[in-house]
C-alpha positions as CSV (number, residue, x, y, z in Angstrom):
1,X,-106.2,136.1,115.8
2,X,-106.9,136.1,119.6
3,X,-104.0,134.2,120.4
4,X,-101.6,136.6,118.3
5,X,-103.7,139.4,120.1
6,X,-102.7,138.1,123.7
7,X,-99.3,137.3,123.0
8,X,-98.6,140.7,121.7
9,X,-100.0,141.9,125.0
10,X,-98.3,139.7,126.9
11,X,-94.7,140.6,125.3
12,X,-95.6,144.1,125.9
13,X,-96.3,143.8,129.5
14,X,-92.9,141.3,129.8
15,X,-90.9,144.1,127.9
16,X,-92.4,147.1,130.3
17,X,-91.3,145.0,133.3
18,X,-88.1,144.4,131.9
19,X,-87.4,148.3,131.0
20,X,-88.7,149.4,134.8
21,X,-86.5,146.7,136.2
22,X,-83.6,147.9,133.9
23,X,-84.6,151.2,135.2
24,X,-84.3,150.4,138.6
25,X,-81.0,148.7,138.4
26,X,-79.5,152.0,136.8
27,X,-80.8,154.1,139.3
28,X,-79.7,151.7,142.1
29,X,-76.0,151.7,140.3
30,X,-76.3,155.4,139.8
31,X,-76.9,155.7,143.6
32,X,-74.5,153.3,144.8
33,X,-71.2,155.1,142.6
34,X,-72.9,158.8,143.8
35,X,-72.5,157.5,148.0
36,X,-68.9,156.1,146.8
37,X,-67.8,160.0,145.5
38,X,-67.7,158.9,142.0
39,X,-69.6,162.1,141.0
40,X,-68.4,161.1,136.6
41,X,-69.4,157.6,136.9
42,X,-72.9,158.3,139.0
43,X,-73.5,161.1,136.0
44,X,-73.2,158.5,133.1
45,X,-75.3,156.2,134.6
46,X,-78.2,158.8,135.7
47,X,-77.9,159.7,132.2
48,X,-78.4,156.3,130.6
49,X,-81.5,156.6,133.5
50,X,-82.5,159.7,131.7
51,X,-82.8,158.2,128.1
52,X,-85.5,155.5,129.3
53,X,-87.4,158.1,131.1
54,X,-87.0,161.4,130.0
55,X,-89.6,162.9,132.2
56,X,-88.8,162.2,135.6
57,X,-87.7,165.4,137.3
58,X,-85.4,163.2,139.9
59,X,-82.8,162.5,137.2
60,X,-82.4,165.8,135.6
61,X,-81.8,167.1,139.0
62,X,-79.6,164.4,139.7
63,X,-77.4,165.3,136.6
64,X,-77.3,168.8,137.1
65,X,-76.1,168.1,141.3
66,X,-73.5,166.2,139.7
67,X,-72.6,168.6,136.7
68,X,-72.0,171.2,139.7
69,X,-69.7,168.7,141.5
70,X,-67.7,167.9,138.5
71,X,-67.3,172.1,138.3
72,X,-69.7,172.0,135.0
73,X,-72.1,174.9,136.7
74,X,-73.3,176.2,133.5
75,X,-74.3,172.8,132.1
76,X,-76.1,172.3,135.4
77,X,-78.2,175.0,135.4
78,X,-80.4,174.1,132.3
79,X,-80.8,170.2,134.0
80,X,-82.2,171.7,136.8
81,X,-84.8,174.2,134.6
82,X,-85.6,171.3,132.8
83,X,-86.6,169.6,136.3
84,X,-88.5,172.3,137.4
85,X,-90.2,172.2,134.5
86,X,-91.2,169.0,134.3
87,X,-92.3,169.1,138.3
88,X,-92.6,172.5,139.6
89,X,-92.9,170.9,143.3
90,X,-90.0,168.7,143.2
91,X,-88.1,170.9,145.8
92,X,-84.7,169.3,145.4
93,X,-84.8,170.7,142.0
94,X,-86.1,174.0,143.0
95,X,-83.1,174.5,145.5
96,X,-80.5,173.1,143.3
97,X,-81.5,175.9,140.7
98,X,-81.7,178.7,143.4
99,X,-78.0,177.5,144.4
100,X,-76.8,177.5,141.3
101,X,-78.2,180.7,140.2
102,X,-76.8,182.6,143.5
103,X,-73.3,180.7,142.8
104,X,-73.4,182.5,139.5
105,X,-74.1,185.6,141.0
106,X,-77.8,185.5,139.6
107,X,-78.9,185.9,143.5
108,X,-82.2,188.1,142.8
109,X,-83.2,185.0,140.4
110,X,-82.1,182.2,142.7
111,X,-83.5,183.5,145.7
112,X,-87.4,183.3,144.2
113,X,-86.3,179.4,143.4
114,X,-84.7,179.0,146.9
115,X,-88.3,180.5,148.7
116,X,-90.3,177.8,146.6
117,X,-88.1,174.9,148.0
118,X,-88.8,176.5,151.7
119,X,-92.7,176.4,150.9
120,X,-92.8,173.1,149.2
121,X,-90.5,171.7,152.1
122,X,-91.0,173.8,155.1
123,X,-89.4,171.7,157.6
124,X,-85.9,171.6,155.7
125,X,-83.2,173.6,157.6
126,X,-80.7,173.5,154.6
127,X,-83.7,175.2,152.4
128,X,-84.1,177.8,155.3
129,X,-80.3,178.5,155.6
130,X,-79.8,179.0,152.5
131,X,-82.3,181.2,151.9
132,X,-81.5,183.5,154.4
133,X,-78.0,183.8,153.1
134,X,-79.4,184.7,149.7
135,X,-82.2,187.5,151.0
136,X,-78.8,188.4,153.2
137,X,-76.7,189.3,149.8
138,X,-79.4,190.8,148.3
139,X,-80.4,193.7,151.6
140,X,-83.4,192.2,152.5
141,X,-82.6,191.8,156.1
142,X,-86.1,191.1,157.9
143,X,-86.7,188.2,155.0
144,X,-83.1,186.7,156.1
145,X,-83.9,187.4,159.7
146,X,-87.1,185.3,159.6
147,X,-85.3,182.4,157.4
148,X,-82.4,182.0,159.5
149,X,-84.8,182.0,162.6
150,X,-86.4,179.4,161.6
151,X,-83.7,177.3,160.5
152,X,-82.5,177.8,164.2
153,X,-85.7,176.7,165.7
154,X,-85.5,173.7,163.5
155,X,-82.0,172.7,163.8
156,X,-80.8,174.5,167.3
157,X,-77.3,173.2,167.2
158,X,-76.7,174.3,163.5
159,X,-74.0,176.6,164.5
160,X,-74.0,177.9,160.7
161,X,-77.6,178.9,161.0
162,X,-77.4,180.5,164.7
163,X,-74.3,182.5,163.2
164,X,-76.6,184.0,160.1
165,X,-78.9,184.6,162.9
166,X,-76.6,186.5,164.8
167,X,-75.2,188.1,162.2
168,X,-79.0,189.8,160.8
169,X,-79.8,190.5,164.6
170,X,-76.4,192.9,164.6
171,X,-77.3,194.0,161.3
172,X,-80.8,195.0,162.7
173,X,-79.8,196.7,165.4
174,X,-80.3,194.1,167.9
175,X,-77.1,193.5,168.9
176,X,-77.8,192.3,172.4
177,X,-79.5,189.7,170.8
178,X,-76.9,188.7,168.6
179,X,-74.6,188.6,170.8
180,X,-76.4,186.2,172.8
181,X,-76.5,183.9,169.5
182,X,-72.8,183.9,169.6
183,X,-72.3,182.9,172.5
184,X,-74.9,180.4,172.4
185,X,-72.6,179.0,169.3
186,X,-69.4,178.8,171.6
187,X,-71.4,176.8,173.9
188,X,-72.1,173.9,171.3
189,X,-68.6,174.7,169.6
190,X,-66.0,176.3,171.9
191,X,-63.3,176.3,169.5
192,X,-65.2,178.8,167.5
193,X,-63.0,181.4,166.6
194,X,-65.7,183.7,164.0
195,X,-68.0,183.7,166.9
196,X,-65.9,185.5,169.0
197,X,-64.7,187.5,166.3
198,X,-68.2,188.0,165.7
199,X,-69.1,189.3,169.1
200,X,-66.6,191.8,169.0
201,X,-68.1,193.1,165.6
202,X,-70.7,193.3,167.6
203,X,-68.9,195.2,170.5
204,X,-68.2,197.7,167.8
205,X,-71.3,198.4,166.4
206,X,-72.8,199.7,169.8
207,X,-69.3,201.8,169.7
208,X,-68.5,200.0,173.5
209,X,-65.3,200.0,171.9
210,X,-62.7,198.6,174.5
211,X,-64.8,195.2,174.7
212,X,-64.1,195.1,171.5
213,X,-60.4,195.7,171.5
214,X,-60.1,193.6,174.1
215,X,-61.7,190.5,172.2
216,X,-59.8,191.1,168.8
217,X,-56.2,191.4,170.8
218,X,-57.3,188.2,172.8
219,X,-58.0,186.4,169.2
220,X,-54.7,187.7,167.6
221,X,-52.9,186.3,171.0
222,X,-53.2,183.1,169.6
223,X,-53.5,183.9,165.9
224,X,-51.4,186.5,165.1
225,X,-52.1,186.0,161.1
226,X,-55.8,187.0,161.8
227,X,-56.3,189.7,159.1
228,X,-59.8,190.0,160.0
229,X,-59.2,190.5,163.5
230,X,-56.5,193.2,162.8
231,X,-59.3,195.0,160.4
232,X,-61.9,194.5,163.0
233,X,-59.1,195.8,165.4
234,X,-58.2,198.9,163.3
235,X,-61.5,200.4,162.8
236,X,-61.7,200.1,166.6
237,X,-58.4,202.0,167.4
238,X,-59.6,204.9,164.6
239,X,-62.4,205.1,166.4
240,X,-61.1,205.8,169.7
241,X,-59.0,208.4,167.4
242,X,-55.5,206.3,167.6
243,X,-54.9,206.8,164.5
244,X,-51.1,205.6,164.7
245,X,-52.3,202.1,166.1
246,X,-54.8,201.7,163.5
247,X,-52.5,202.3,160.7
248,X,-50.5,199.3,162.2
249,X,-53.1,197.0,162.4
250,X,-54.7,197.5,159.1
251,X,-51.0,197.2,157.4
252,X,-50.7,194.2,159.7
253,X,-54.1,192.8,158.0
254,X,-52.5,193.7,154.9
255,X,-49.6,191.7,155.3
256,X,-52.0,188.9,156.4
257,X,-54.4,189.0,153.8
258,X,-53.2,191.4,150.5
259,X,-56.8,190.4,148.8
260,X,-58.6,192.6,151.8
261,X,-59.8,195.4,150.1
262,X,-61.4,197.1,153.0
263,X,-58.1,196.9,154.6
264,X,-56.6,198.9,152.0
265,X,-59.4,201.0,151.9
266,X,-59.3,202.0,155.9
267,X,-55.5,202.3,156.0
268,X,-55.8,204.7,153.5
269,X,-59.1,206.6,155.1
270,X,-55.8,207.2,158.3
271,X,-53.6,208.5,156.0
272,X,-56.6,211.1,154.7
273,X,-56.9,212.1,158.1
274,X,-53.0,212.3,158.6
275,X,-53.0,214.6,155.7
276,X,-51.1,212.3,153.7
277,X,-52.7,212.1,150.1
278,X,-50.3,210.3,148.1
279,X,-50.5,207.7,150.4
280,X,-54.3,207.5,150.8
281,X,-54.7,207.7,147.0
282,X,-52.2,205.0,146.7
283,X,-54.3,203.1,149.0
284,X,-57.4,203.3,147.4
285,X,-55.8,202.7,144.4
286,X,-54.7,199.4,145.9
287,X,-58.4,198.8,146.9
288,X,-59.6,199.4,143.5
289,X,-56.7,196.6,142.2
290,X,-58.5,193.8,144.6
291,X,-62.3,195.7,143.9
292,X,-62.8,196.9,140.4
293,X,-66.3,197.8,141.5
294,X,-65.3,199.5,144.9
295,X,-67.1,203.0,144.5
296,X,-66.4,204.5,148.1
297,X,-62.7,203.7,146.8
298,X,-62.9,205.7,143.5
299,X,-64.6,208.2,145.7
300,X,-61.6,208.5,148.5
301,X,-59.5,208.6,145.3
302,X,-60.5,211.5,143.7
303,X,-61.2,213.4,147.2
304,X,-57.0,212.6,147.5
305,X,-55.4,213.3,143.7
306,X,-58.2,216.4,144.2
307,X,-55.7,217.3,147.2
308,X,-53.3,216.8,145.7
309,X,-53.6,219.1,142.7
310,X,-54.5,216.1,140.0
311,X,-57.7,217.0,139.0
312,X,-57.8,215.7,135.2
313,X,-57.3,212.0,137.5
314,X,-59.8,213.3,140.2
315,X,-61.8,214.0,138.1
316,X,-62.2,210.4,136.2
317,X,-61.8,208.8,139.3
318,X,-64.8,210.7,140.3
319,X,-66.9,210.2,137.4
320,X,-66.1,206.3,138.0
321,X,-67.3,206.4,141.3
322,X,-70.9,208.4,140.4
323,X,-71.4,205.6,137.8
324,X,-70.9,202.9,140.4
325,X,-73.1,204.3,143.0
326,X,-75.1,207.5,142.1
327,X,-76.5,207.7,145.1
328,X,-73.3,209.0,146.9
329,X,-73.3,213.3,147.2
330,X,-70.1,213.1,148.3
331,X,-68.9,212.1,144.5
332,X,-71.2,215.0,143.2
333,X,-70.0,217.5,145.6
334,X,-66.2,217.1,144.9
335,X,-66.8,216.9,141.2
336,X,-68.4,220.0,141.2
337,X,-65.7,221.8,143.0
338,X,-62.9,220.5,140.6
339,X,-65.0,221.4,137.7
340,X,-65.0,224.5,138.9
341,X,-61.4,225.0,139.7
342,X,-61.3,223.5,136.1
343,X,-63.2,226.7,135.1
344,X,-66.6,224.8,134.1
345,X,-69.2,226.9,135.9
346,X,-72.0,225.1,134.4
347,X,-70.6,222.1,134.7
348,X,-69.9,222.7,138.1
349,X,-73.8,224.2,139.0
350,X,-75.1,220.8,137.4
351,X,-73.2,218.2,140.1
352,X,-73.8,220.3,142.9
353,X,-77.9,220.1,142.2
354,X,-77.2,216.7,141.5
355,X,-75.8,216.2,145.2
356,X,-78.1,218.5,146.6
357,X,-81.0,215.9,144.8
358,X,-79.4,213.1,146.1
359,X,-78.5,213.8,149.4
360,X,-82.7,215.2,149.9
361,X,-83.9,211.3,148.2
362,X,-81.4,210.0,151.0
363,X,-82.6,212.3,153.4
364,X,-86.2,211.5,152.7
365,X,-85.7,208.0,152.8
366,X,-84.3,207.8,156.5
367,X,-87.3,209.8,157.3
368,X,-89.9,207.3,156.3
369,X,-87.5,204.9,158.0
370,X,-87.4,206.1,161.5
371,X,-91.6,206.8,160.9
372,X,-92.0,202.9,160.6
373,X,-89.6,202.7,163.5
């Protein structure tokens, strides 16, 4: 009975070794076809790798990476829960699911998944970077700030991360600084055409606005199909009230880029203030075509058909705008004016109050602001 007893054991043990060196073959195979780019072939066999051990949190994340690259993002996703939830601090798996989540425009439920990578692995750049570009989308600048910041200090020649940098110091009113992030991103890369553009964005939110012609023009010199740089370009020349120029250079970015809503949106902001409403409605309607979620646009719409004597299209255009963002008076205020054109007194009396409440919450708001300044 012994002997049957040990030899049971002992073809146990043999068939374990035999299924972890199986094991370990497919994963080395897996491997091997991933670093060759054969993302289909590397998913079958980290598959098979799956079946024999269905808990290991390294091969669901490998599947779902590889589901991503093969453009299966929603079949990814639920590989990389399953990782998670099989090892909370496998970090790879954490990140994959924040990235896949902001991808899918799920950004306030990646980001959480993307700050638990950083923590678990505080030294990765590519966790840092990508964190800061979520917090970014989602208006938490100071949160971006400090991820980007330290993805700089950890990879200083990351030109991607010095630009995000850059880009939150502008946005935080430290443009001086950003500035000097740019520049310290044409140093390593001198060919780098967004950093200039960049700096002149820059230029143009102090308003030193003839530094920042001047760097536009000099990037359109050489790349005259720049849309940006005509935008960026644009909203310069309105601001120095050349109004004629602008309107050339945002139909210019236009012509460049048809898909630029804001360049739609601006040219038709000059035609407002040329008194030309048809066109500026036109404009805006042309936004709206490229933005169906562009709420200043709906906004600048109505304000032009209401100028123009449409007010049953002002008026929905209007309405469509409050729903987007009802935190704008501006869509209030107008709406109460061509209600009461339209002879709706009450109507009109509610939107007003509305405005009035909005405009004090905003009010209020900048106030606290400036006390924390």
């Amino acid at each position: 009975m012994r002997l049957v007893v040990r030899a049971f054991l002992l073809i146990t043990v043999a068939c374990a070794v035999l299924a972890a060196a199986d094991l370990k073959e497919i994963e080395s195979r897996a491997a091997d076809l991933k670093s060759k780019g054969d993302a289909a072939g590397a998913l079958a066999a980290y598959e098979e790798a799956a079946e024999q051990d269905p808990k290991s949190a390294q091969y669901q994340d490998e599947i779902g990476f590889l589901l991503a690259v093969l453009k299966r993002g929603d079949e990814s996703v639920e590989h990389f829960r399953r990782a998670v939830g099989l090892d909370p601090r496998f970090a790879p798996a954490q990140f994959h699911w924040g990235v896949a989540l902001c991808l899918a425009q799920e950004t306030a439920e990646g980001a959480p998944h993307l700050k638990a990578a950083v923590d678990l692995d505080p030294a990765n750049e590519i966790y840092r970077m990508k964190l800061g570009a979520a917090l970014q989308d989602l208006g938490d600048f100071p949160g971006a700030l400090d991820a980007y910041q330290h993805a700089v200090d950890l990879a200083p020649n990351d030109t991607k991360a010095r630009m995000g940098l850059g880009m939150m110091l502008v946005s935080t009113r430290r443009a001086d600084e950003g500035i000097a992030q740019f520049k310290k991103v044409l140093t390593i890369d001198p060919a780098n055409d967004t950093a200039r553009m960049n700096i002149g964005f820059a230029h143009l939110q102090k308003r030193e606005l003839d530094q920042a012609i001047t760097i536009f023009r000099e990037l359109l010199a050489h790349d005259p199909a720049n849309a940006p740089a005509h935008y960026n370009l644009g909203v310069a020349l309105k601001d120095k009230d050349n109004i004629e120029a602008a309107q050339d250079e945002f139909a210019k970015a236009i012509a460049a880029d048809p898909k630029l809503a804001e360049a739609h949106y601006m040219l038709g902001i000059t035609y407002w203030q040329s008194g030309d409403f048809d066109k500026a409605a036109q404009q805006m309607s042309d936004a709206i075509a490229v933005r169906p979620d562009y709420s200043e646009a709906y906004f600048m719409m109505g304000a032009a058909l209401k100028q123009k004597g449409s007010l049953e299209p002002a008026e929905q255009a209007l309405r469509t705008a409050i729903r987007l963002d009802p935190e704008n008076p501006g869509a209030f205020n107008t709406l109460g004016q061509i209600l009461r054109q339209k002879g709706d007194i009450e109507g009109s009396k509610q939107m007003f109050a509305e405005g009035a409440r909005v405009k004090k919450l905003k009010e209020d708001e900048l106030g606290v602001m400036l006390e924390r300044k």
